[in-house]
N, C-alpha and C positions, 0 to 999 in steps of 0.2 A: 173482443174489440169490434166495434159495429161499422162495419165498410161502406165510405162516403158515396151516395148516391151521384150517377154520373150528371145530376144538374149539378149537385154541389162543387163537382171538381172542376167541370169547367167554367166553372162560374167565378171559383178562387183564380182559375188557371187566365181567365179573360182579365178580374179585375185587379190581378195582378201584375198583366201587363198593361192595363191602362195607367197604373197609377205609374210605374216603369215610364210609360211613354212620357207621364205627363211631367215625371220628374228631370225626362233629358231634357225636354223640351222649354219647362221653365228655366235650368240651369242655363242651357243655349242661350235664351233669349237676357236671359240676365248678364249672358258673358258678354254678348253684343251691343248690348247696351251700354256697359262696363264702358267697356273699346269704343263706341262711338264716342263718350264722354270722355275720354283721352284723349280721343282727334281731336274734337269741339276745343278740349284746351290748346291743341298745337295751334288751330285755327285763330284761334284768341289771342294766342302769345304773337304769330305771327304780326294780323294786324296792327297789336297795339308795339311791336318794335320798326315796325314801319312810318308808324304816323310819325311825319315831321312835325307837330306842333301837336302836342295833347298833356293830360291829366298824367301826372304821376301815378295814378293809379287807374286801372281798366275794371270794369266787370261789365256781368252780363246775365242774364236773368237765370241763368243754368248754373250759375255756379255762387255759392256765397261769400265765395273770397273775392276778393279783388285780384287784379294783375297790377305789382307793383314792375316799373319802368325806370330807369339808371342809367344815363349815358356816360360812359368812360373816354375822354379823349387821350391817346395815348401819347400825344405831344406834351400836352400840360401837365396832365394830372400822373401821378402813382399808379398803378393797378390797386383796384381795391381789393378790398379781400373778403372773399364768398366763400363762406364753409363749404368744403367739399369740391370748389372747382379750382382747379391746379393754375398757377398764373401764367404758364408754359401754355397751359389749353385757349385760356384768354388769347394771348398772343398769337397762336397759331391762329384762331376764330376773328380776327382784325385781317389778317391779309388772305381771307377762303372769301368766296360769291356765293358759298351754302351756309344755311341755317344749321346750329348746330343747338342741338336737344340733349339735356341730360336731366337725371331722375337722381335728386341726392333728398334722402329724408324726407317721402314722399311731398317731394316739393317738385313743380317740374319747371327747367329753366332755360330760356331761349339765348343763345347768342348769336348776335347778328350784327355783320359790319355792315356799316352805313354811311356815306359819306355825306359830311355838313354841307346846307344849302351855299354857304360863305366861303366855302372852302376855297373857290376861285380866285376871289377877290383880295384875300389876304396876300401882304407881299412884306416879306419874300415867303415863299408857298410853304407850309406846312412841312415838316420833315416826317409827321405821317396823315398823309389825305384822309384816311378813314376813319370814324369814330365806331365804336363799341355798344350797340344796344344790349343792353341785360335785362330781361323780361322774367319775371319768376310770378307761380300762381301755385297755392298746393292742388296738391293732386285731391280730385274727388274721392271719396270712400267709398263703398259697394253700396251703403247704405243711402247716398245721397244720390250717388247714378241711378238703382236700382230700386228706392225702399218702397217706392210707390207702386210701381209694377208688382213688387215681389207682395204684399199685400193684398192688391185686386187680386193677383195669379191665383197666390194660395184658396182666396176666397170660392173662386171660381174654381178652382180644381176639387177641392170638399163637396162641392155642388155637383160635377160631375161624377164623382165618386161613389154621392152617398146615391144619387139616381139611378147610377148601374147597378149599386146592390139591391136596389127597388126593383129597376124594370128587370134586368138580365136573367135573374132565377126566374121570373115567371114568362118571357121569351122562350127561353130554351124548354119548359114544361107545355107549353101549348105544342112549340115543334115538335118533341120528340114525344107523343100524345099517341100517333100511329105505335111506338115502339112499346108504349106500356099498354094499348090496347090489344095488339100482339099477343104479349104476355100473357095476359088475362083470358085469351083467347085458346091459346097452347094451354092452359092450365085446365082449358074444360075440356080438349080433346080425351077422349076416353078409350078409344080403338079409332084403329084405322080402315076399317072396314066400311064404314061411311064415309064419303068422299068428302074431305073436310079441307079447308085453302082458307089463308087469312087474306083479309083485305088490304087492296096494295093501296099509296099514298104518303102521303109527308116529304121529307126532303130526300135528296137524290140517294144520299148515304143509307137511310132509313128506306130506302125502298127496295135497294137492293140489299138489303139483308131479307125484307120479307121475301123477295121474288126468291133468295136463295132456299130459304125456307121451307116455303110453296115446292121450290126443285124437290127439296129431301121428300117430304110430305110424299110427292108423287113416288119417289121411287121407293118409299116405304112400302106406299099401297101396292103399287107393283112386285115387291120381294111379296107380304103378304098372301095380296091374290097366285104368285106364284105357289109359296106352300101349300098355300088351302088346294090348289089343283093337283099339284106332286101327292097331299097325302088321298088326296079325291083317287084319282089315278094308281096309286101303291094298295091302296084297302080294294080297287075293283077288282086290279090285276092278281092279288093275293087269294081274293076269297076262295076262287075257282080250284086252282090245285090245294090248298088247305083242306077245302072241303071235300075232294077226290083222296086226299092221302089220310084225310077221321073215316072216311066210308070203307076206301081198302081195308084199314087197320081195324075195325069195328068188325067188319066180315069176315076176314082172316080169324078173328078170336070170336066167333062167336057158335064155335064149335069146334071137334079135333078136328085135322085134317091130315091127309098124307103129307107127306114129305112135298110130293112132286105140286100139290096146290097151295102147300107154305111159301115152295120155290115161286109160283106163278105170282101170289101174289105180295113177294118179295119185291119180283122185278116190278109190278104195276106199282107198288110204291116209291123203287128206285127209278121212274119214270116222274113222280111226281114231284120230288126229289131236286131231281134235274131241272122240271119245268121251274120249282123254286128257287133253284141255283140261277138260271139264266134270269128269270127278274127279278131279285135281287141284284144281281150285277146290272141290271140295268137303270133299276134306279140308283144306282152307286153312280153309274153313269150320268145320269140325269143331273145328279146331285151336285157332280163335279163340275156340269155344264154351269148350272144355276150358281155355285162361287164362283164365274169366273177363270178357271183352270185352262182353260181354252185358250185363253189370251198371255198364259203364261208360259205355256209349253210348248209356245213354238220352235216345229226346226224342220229341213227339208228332208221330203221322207220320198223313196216312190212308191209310188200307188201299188204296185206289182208285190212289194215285200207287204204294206197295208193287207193287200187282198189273201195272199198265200197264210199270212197269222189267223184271219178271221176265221179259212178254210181249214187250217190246221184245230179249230178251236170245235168248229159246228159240224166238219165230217163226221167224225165217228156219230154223234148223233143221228145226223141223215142217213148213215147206212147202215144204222143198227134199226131203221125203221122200213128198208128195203129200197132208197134213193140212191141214188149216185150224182154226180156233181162234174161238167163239161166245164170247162173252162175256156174261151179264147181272148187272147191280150191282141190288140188292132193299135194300141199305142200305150207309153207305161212311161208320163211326163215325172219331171222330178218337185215335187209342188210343199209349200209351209204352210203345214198343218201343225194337229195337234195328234199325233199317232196312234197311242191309245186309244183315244175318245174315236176315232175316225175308224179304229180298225172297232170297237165296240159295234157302230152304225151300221158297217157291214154284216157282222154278224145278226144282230138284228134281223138284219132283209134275210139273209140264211134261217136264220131259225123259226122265221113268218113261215119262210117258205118249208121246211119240213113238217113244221105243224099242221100246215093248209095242203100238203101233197106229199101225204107218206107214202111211199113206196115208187114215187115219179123222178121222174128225170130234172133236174135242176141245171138250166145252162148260166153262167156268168160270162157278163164282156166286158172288156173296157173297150170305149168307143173315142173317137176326137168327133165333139159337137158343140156350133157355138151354140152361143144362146141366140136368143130370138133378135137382140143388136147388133148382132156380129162379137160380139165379144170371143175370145178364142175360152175354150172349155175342153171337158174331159167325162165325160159318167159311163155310173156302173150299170150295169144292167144284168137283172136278176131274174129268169125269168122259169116260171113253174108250171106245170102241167097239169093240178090238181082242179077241184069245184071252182076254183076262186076266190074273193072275198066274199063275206057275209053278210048278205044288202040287211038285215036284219040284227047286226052286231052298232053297236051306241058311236056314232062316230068322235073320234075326239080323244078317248082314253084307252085307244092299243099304247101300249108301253114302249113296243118296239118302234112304233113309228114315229112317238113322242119323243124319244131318243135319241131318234134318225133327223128329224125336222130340226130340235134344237142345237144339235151338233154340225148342220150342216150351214144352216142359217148363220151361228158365228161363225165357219167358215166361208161365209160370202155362196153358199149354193142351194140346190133345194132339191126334197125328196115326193115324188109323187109313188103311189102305188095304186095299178087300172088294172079292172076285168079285161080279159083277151077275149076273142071270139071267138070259140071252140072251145073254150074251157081254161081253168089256167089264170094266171094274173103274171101283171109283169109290173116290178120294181125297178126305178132308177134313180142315182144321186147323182144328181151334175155337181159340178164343182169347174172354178172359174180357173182360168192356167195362165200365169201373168208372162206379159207379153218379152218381159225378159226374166227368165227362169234365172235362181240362184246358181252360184260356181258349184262345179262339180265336187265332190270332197274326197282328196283322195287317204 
């Protein structure tokens, strides 16, 4: 089954309430009309039982019956007799000062006392002063009130009708012109790796769908350029030890060897091992950043148990390579993070730093330092003994630092790592310390 295009629905949906409208609105006017030509007769009966001297019969250009006229004097004459009006009503309608209206078989008929011009003069006076007008006119039919309007109306509404089904589908196709050029547009997209955005315009509705569009687009190219750098970043960081641990393993077999240079170079592969164990978890790490995980796992953590997991995780390392590792806490705030990821970052700057200064001294601190606004803060400070960094290493794709910057960044802080003077490099992650820290948890 082939699903109506959105001109065509809103197009049934538009001339279906037009015709809707046009059908209340003729019935209205026809019912008012109706009603006015009901009044028109009270006003007719009225007049013509008033006239003291006229036609027995009324009309008026509105109506093609006549108003036939009856006077009853109740002294002389009988009550006559009128289908449908009770002679108890008559009598009551002689001594009332209100006009009295009734509807029997669509006829409509007026009663109205009246007193005779002579009525003074007669002697002995009357023993009843007022006479009886009886006005009667049929009532109009819908077709007489109505038949002429309702003719034009029709005419003119067919007219209206058949125009909307002309002009209205091809209105809505010129508007909504932006939203199938769109289309056509997105159909030719082919990657995202060219910066590609459709063009904004057309009505308010239709533009913000592009603009939303345009939003995704971007952040498509964004996720995109992210992977292509994460795998840029994973294949640089990998080649290295891969290739140290085919070179060990090549050498080791490419002759017999004792025991003790099996052993040796046993451990220089369980060395390499390791190195491949730490970035893998880092881009485990990275990876986690890059979904969002960051934003999921929060809860308050202190820095202090953060720092001690990291320590727990990079010692044996650093002093299986003849480091050691100082530690002073100067403040240890309670802050919402994401603990994992954060205690990962740390590790990082640990692992930089054993890499970059085997067998040196490694101090760690946590500091209170704002930031450069005053904002109240907290970092770590990692600092090593060894050559330094390597003015000569590709900036941009260390893993640890990539790890460290993205992890820190969603938490509101940021990681620098600077050559010392005298040798050595020094690593820090500030992190921001909100000015009213979470409840304690007990």
């Amino acid at each position: 089954m082939k699903t109506p295009s959105l001109v065509d629905q809103v197009s049934r949906v538009a001339l279906s309430g037009l015709a809707a409208t046009l059908l209340l609105t003729g019935a209205g006017t026809a019912a008012l009309l109706h009603h006015q030509a009901v009044r028109d007769v009270d006003e007719l009966l009225l007049v013509a039982g008033q006239a003291e001297h006229g036609p027995d019969h009324w009309g008026n250009g509105h109506h093609p019956s006549p108003v036939e006229v009856h006077t009853w004097d109740p002294g002389a004459q009988a009550a006559p007799s009128i289908p449908g009006v009770p002679t108890d009503l008559m009598w009551q309608a002689v001594g009332s000062e209100h006009p009295t209206f009734l509807t029997v078989d669509h006829t409509r008929i007026l009663l109205l006392a009246v007193e005779p011009p002579d009525v003074h003069d007669k002697d002995p006076a009357p023993a009843h002063p007022h006479a009886l007008r009886i006005a009667t006119v049929p009532l109009p039919t819908w077709m007489q009130s109505t038949g002429r309007f309702t003719l034009f109306y029709c005419v003119v509404a067919l007219i209206v009708l058949g125009g909307g089904a002309l002009v209205l589908p091809r209105q809505l196709q010129r508007t909504l012109s932006p939203l199938a050029h769109t289309t056509r547009t997105l159909a030719q997209i082919r990657g995202l790796a060219v910066r590609s955005r459709l063009p904004t315009g057309g009505p308010r509705e239709v533009a913000a769908v592009i603009t939303a569009v345009n939003a995704l687009l971007e952040r498509l190219e964004a996720a995109v350029s992210t992977q292509t750098h994460f795998t840029a970043t994973a294949a640089h960081e990998l080649r290295t030890p891969v290739a140290l641990l085919q070179g060990e393993l090549e050498l080791a077999l490419r002759r017999p060897r004792t025991p003790e240079e099996y052993q040796a170079a046993l451990q220089e592969a369980l060395q390499s091992v390791q190195r491949l164990a730490g970035l893998v978890e880092g881009l485990m790490a990275l990876a986690r950043v890059h979904a969002g995980q960051v934003e999921e796992g929060l809860a308050p953590e202190r820095l202090s148990g953060l720092l001690s997991a990291a320590l727990a995780t990079e010692r044996p390392q650093l002093e299986a390579r003849g480091g050691s590792v100082e530690v002073s806490i100067d403040t240890d705030p309670e802050l919402t993070v994401h603990g994992p990821l954060l205690t990962a970052a740390m590790a990082n700057l640990l692992r930089n730093a054993a890499d970059h200064a085997p067998g040196a001294v490694v101090r760690v601190q946590l500091q209170a330092r704002p930031s450069a606004d005053g904002q109240p803060g907290v970092v770590v400070v990692v600092r090593d003994f060894g050559p330094g960094p390597d003015p000569h290493r590709a900036p941009g794709l260390g893993l640890g630092l990539r790890v460290c910057d993205e992890v820190l960044a969603r938490h509101g802080g940021t990681v620098s790592l600077e050559p010392v003077d005298g040798g050595g490099a020094r690593a820090e992650m500030w992190l921001p310390v909100p000015e009213h820290p979470p409840p304690t948890r007990f």
